[in-house]
C-alpha positions as CSV (number, residue, x, y, z in Angstrom):
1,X,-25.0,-142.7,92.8
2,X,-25.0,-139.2,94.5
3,X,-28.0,-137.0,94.1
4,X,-26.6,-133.7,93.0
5,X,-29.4,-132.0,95.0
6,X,-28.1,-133.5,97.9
7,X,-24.1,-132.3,97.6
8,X,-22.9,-129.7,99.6
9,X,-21.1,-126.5,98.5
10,X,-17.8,-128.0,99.1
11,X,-18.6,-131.0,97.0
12,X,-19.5,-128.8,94.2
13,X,-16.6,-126.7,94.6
14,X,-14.6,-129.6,94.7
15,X,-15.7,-131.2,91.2
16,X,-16.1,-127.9,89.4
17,X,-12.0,-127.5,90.6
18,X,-11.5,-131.6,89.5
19,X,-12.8,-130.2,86.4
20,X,-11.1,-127.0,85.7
21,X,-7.7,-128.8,86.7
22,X,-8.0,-132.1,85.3
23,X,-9.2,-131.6,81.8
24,X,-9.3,-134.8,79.8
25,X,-6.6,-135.8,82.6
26,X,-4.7,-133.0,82.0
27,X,-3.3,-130.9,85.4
28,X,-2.6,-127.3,85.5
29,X,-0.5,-125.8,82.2
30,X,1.0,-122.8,81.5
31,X,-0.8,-119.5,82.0
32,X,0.7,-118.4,78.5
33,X,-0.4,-114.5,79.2
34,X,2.0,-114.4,82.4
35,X,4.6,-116.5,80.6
36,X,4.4,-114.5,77.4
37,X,3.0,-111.6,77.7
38,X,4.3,-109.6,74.4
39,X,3.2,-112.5,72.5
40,X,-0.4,-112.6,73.9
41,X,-0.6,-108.5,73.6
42,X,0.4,-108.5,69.7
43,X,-2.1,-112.0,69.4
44,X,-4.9,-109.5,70.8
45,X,-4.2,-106.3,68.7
46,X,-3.6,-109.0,65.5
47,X,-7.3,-109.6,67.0
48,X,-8.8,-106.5,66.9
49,X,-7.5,-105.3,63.6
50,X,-9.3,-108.3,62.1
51,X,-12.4,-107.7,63.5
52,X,-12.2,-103.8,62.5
53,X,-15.5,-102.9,60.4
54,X,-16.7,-106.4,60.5
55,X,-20.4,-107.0,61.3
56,X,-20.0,-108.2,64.6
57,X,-22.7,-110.6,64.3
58,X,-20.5,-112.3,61.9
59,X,-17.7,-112.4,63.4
60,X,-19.2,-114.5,66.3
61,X,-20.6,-116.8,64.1
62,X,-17.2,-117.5,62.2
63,X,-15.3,-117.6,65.9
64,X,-18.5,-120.4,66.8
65,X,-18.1,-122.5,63.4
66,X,-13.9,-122.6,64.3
67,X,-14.1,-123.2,67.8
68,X,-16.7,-126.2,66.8
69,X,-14.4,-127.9,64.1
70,X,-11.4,-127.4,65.9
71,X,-13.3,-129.3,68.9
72,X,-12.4,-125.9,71.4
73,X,-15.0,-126.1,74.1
74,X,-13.5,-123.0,76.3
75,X,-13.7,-120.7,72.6
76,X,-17.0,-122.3,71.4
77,X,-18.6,-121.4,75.2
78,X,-17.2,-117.5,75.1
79,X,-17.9,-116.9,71.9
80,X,-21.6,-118.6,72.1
81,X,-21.8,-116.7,75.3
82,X,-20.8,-113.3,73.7
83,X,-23.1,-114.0,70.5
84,X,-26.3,-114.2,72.9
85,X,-25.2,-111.4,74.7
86,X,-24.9,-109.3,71.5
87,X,-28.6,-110.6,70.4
88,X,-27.8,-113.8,68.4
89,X,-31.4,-116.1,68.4
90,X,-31.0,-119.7,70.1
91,X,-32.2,-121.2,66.7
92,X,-29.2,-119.7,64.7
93,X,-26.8,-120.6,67.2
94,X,-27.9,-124.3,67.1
95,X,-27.4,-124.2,63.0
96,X,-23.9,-123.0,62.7
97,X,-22.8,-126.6,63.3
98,X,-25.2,-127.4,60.5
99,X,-25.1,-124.5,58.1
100,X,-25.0,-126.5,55.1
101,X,-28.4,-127.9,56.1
102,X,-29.8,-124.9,57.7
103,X,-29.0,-122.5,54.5
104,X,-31.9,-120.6,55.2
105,X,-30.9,-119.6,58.9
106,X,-27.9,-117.5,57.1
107,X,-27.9,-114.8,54.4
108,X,-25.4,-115.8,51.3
109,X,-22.7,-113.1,52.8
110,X,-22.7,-115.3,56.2
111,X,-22.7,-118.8,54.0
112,X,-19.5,-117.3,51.9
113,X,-17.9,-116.6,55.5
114,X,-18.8,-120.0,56.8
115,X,-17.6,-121.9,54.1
116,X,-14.6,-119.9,54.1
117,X,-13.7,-120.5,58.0
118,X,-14.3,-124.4,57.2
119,X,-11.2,-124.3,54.6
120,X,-9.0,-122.6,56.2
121,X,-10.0,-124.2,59.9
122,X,-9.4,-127.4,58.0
123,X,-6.5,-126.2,55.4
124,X,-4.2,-129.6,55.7
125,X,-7.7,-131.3,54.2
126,X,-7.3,-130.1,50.6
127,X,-6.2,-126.0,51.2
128,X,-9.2,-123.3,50.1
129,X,-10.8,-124.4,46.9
130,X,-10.9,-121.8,44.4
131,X,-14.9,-122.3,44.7
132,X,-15.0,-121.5,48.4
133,X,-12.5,-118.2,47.5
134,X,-14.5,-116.8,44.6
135,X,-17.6,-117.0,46.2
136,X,-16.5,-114.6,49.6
137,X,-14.5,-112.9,47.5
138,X,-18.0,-112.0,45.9
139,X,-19.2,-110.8,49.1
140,X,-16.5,-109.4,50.8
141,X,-14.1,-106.3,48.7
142,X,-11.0,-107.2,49.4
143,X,-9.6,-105.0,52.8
144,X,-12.6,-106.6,54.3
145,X,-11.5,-110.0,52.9
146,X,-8.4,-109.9,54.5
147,X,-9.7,-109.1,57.8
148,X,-12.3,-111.8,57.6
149,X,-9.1,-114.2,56.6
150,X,-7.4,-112.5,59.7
151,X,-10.4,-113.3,61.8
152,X,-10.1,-116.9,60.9
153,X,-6.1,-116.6,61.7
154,X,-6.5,-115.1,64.8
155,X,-9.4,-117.8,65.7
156,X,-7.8,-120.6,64.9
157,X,-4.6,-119.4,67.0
158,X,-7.2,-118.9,70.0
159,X,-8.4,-122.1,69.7
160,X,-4.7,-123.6,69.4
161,X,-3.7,-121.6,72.5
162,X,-7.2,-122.9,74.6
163,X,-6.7,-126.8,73.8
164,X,-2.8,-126.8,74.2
165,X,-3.2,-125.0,77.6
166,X,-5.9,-126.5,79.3
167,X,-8.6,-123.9,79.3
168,X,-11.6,-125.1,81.1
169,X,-15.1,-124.6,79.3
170,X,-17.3,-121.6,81.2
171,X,-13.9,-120.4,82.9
172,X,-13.4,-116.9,80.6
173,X,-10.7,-115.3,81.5
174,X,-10.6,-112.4,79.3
């Protein structure tokens, strides 16, 4: 067994590009803002109209709890990345995963958002229970219910664009 102390830079360079061009055994895919750029430019304005006079604080946590259930390791790194940029605590971070545990980590607003992103992440398991709408609907007036419900949209495409073309984990390419 190598010692990764003792690789060279070329080594390294070489793995990190096995890596980045071989995910899961994959090889290179389509670069799907060249191919189809109109598409990608109305995915990003459909984007930033959801976000629009959202806490941002909660928007990264919904984008987290997405990328995690839809198993999107390339979303779940930017958008982990981006929280702690934007002053997200380590502790929270590690309980989005776990929210239903870690209640206390997450004000009632943020829970209603959560719970919201996990039906319609997972909408082919049972649609949105009436339940899960009344309670964001109790937190959220309705324009800014619709752009949380856009958020999740708009996340959920991201994360369907990232797995289908290969996007490598730590490799943002915004």
């Amino acid at each position: 067994m190598t010692n990764e102390a003792q690789l060279n830079t070329a080594q390294i360079t070489a793995r990190i590009d096995e890596a980045a061009d071989g995910i899961a055994g994959r090889g290179p895919r389509v670069n799907f803002a060249k191919a189809a750029p109109k598409a990608f430019k109305a995915l990003i304005g459909f984007d930033a109209a959801a976000r629009e006079g959202l806490d941002p604080a909660l928007v990264e946590l919904v984008q987290i709890r997405s990328s995690q259930l839809n198993k999107c390791a390339y979303c779940l790194h930017m958008h982990t990345t981006d929280a702690r940029k934007a002053g997200e605590s380590e502790e929270r971070l590690h309980m989005v995963a776990v929210w239903e545990e870690a209640a206390h980590f997450f004000t009632p607003k943020e829970r209603a958002a959560l719970a919201l992103t996990e039906a319609v992440t997972l909408v082919a398991q049972g649609g949105v229970p009436d339940e899960v709408y009344r309670r964001a609907a109790a937190h959220f007036d309705e324009p800014e219910l619709a752009r949380l419900l856009a958020l999740i949209f708009t996340i959920n495409t991201w994360n369907r664009l990232a797995l289908s073309t290969g996007k490598a984990a730590g490799t943002d390419e915004r």
